[in-house]
mmCIF file of the C-alpha atoms, coordinates in Angstrom:
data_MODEL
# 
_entry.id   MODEL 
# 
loop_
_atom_site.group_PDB 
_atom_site.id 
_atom_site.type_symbol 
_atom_site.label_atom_id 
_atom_site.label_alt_id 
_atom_site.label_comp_id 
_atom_site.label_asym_id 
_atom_site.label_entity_id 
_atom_site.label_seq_id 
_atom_site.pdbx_PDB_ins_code 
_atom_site.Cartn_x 
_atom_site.Cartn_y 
_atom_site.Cartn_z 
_atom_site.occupancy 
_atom_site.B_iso_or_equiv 
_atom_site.pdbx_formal_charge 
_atom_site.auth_seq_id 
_atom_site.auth_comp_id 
_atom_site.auth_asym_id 
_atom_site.auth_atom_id 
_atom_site.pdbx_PDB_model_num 
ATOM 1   C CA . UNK A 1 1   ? 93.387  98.238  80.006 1.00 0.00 ? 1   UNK A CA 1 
ATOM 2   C CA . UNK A 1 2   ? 93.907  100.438 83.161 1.00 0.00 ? 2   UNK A CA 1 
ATOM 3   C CA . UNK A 1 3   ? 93.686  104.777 81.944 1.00 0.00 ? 3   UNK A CA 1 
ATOM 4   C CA . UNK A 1 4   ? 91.155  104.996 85.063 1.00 0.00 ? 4   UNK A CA 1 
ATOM 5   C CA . UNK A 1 5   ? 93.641  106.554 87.601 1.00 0.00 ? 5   UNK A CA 1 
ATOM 6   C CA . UNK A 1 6   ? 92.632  105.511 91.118 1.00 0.00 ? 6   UNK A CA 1 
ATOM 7   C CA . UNK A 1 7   ? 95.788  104.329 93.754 1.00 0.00 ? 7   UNK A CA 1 
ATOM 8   C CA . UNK A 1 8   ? 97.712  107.005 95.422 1.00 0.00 ? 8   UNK A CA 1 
ATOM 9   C CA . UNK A 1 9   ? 101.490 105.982 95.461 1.00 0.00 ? 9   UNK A CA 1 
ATOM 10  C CA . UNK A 1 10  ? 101.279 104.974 98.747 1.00 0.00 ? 10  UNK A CA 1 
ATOM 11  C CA . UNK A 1 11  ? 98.877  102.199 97.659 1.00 0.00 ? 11  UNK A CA 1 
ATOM 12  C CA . UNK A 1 12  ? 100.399 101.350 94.328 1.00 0.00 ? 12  UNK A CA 1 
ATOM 13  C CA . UNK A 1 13  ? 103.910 101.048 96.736 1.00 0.00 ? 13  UNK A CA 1 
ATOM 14  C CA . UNK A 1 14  ? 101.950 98.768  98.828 1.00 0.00 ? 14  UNK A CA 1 
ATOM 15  C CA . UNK A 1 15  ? 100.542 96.451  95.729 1.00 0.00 ? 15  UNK A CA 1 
ATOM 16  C CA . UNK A 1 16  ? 103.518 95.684  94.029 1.00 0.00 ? 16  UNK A CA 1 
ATOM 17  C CA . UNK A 1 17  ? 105.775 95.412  98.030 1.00 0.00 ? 17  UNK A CA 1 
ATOM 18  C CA . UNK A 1 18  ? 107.908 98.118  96.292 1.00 0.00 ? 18  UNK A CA 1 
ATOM 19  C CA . UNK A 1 19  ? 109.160 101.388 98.257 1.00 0.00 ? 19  UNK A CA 1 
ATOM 20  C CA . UNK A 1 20  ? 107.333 104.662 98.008 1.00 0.00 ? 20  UNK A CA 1 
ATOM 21  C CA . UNK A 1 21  ? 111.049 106.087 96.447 1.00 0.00 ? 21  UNK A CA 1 
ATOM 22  C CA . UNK A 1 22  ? 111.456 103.914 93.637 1.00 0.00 ? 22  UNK A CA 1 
ATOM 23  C CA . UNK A 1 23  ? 108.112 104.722 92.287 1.00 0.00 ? 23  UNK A CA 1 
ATOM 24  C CA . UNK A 1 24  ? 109.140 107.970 92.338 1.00 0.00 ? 24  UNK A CA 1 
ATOM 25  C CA . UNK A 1 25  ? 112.745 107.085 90.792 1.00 0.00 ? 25  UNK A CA 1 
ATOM 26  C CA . UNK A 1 26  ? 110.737 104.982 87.906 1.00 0.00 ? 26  UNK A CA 1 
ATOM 27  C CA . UNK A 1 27  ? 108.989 108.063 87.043 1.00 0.00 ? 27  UNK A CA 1 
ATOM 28  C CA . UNK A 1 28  ? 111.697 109.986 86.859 1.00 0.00 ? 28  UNK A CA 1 
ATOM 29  C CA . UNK A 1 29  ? 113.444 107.764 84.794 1.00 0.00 ? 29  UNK A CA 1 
ATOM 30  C CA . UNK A 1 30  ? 110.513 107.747 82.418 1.00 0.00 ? 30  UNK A CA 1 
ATOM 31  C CA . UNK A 1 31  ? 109.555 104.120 83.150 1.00 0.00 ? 31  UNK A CA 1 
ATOM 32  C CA . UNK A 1 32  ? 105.687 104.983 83.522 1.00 0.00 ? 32  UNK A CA 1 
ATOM 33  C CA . UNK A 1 33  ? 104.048 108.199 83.803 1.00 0.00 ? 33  UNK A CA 1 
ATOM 34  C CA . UNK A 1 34  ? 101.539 108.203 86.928 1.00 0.00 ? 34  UNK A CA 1 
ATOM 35  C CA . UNK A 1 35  ? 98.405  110.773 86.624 1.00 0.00 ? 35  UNK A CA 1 
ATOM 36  C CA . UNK A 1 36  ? 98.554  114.437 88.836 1.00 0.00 ? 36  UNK A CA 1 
ATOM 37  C CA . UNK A 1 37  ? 95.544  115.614 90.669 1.00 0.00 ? 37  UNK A CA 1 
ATOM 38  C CA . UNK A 1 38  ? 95.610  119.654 90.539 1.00 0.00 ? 38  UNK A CA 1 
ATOM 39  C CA . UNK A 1 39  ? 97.153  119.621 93.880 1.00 0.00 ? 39  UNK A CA 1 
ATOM 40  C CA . UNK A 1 40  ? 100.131 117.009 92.448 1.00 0.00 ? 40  UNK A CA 1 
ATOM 41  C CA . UNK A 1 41  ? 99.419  114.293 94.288 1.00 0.00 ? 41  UNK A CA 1 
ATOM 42  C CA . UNK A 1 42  ? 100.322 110.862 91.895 1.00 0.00 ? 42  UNK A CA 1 
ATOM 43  C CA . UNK A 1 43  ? 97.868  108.814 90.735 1.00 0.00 ? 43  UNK A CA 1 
ATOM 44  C CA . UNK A 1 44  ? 98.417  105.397 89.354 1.00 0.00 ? 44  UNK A CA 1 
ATOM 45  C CA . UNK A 1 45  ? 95.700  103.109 87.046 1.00 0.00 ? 45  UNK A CA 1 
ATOM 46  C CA . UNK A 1 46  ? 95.836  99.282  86.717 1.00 0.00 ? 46  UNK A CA 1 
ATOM 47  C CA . UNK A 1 47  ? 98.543  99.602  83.953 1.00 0.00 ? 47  UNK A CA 1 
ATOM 48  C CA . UNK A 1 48  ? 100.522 101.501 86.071 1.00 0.00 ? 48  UNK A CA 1 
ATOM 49  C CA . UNK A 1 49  ? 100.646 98.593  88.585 1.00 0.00 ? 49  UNK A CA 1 
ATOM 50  C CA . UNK A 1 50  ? 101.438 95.929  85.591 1.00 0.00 ? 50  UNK A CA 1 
ATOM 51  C CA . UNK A 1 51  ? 104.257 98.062  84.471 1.00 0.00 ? 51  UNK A CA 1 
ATOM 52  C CA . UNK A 1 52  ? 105.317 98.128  88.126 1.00 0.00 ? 52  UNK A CA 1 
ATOM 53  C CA . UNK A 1 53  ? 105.233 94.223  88.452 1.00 0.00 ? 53  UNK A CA 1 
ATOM 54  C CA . UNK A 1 54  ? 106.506 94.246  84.966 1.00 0.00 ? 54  UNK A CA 1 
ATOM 55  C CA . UNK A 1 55  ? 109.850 96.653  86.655 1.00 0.00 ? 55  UNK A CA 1 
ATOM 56  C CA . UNK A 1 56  ? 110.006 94.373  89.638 1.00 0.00 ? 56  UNK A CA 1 
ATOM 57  C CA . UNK A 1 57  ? 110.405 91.176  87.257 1.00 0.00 ? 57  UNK A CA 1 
ATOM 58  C CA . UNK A 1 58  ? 113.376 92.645  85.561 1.00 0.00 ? 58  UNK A CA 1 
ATOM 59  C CA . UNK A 1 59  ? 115.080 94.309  88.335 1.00 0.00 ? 59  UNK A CA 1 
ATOM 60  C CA . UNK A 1 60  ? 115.047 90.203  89.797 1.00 0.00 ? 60  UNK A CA 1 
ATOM 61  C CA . UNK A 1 61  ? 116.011 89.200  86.779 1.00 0.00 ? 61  UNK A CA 1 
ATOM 62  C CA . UNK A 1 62  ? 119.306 91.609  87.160 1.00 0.00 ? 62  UNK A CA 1 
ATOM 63  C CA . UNK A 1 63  ? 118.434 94.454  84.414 1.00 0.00 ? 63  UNK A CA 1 
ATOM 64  C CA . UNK A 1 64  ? 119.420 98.021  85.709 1.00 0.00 ? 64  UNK A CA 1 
ATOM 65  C CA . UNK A 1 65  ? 117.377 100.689 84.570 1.00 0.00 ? 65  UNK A CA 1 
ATOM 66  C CA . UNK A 1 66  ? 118.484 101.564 81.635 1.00 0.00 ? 66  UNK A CA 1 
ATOM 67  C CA . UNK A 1 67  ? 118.324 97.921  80.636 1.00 0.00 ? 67  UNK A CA 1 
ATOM 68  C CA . UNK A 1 68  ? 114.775 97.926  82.170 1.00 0.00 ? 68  UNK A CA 1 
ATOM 69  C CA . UNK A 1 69  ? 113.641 101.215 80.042 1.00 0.00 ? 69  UNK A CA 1 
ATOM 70  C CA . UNK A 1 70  ? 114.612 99.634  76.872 1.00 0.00 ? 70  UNK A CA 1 
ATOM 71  C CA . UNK A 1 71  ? 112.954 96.320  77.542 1.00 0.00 ? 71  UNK A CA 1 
ATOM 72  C CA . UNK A 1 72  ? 110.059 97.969  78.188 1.00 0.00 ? 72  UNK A CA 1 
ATOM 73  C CA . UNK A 1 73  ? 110.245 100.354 75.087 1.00 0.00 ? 73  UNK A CA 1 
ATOM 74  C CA . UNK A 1 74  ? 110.481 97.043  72.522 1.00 0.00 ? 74  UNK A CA 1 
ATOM 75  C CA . UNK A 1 75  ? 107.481 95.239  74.773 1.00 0.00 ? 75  UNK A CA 1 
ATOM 76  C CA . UNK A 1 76  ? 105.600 98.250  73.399 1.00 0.00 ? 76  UNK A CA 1 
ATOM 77  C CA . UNK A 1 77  ? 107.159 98.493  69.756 1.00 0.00 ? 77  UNK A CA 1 
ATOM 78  C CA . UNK A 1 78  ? 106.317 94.872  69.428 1.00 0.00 ? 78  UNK A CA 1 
ATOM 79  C CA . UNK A 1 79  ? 102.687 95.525  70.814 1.00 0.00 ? 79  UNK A CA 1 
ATOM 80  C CA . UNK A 1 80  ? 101.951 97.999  68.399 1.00 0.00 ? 80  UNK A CA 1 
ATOM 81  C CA . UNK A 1 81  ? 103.398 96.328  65.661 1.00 0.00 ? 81  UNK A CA 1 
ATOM 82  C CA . UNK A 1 82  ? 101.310 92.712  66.472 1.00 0.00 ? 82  UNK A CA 1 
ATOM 83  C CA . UNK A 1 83  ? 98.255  95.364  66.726 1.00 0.00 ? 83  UNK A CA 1 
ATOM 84  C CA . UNK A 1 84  ? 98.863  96.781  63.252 1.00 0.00 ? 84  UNK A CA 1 
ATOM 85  C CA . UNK A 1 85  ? 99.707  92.916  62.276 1.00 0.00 ? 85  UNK A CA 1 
ATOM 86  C CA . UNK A 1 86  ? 96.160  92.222  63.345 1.00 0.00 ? 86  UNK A CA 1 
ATOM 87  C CA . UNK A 1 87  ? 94.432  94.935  61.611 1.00 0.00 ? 87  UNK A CA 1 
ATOM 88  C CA . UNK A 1 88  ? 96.374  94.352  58.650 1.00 0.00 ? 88  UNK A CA 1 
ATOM 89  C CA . UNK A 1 89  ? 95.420  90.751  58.132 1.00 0.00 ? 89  UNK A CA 1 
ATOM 90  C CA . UNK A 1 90  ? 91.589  92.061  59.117 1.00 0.00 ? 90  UNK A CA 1 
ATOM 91  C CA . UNK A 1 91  ? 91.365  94.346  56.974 1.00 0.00 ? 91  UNK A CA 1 
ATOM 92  C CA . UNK A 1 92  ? 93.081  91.675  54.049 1.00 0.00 ? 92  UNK A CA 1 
ATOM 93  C CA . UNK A 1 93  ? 90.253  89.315  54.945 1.00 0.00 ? 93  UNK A CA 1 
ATOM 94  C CA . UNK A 1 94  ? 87.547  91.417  55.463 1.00 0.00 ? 94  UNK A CA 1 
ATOM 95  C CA . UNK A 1 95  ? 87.314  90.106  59.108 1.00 0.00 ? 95  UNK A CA 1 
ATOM 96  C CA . UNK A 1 96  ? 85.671  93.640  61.531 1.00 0.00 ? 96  UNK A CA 1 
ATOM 97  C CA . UNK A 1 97  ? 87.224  93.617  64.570 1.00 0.00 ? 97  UNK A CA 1 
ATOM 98  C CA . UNK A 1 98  ? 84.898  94.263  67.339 1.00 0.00 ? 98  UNK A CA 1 
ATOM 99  C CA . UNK A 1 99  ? 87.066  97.202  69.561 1.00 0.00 ? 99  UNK A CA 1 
ATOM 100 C CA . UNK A 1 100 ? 87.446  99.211  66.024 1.00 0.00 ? 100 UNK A CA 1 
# 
């Protein structure tokens, strides 16, 4: 869900109540990776803006980033493992799965 880039940080700042900085400071950290127009202005899609509430969760939670970049990173892992899981037992039980 979510590659169609479409909020300038400004909004994506403004849909997830966080400041305009720590978007910036995510990306730099490698938490998400927002979208450039030619002139470099950021552009964030729907994912972008889960992984952002995803970020605010853990930060209330008490996770620093580091903590935050490696809970993130095994969210993933585990999402690409349940996917290959999935495709596994489909492909075991001759069951087509409609988004392949």
């Amino acid at each position: 869900m979510g590659t169609r880039w479409v909020f300038a940080i400004s909004v994506a700042a403004d849909m997830v109540r966080m400041e305009v900085q720590n978007l910036r400071v995510y990306e730099r950290r490698g938490l998400l990776t927002p979208d450039r127009t030619s002139g470099g202005t950021r552009l964030y899609s729907q994912a972008d803006i889960e992984v952002l509430h995803r970020i605010r969760e853990l930060l209330a939670e008490g996770l620093n980033i580091a903590g935050i970049a490696r809970v993130l990173e095994l969210e993933a892992e585990v999402e690409r493992l349940r996917g290959e899981l999935a495709r596994s037992d489909d492909a075991r039980t001759g069951n087509a799965r409609p988004d392949q």
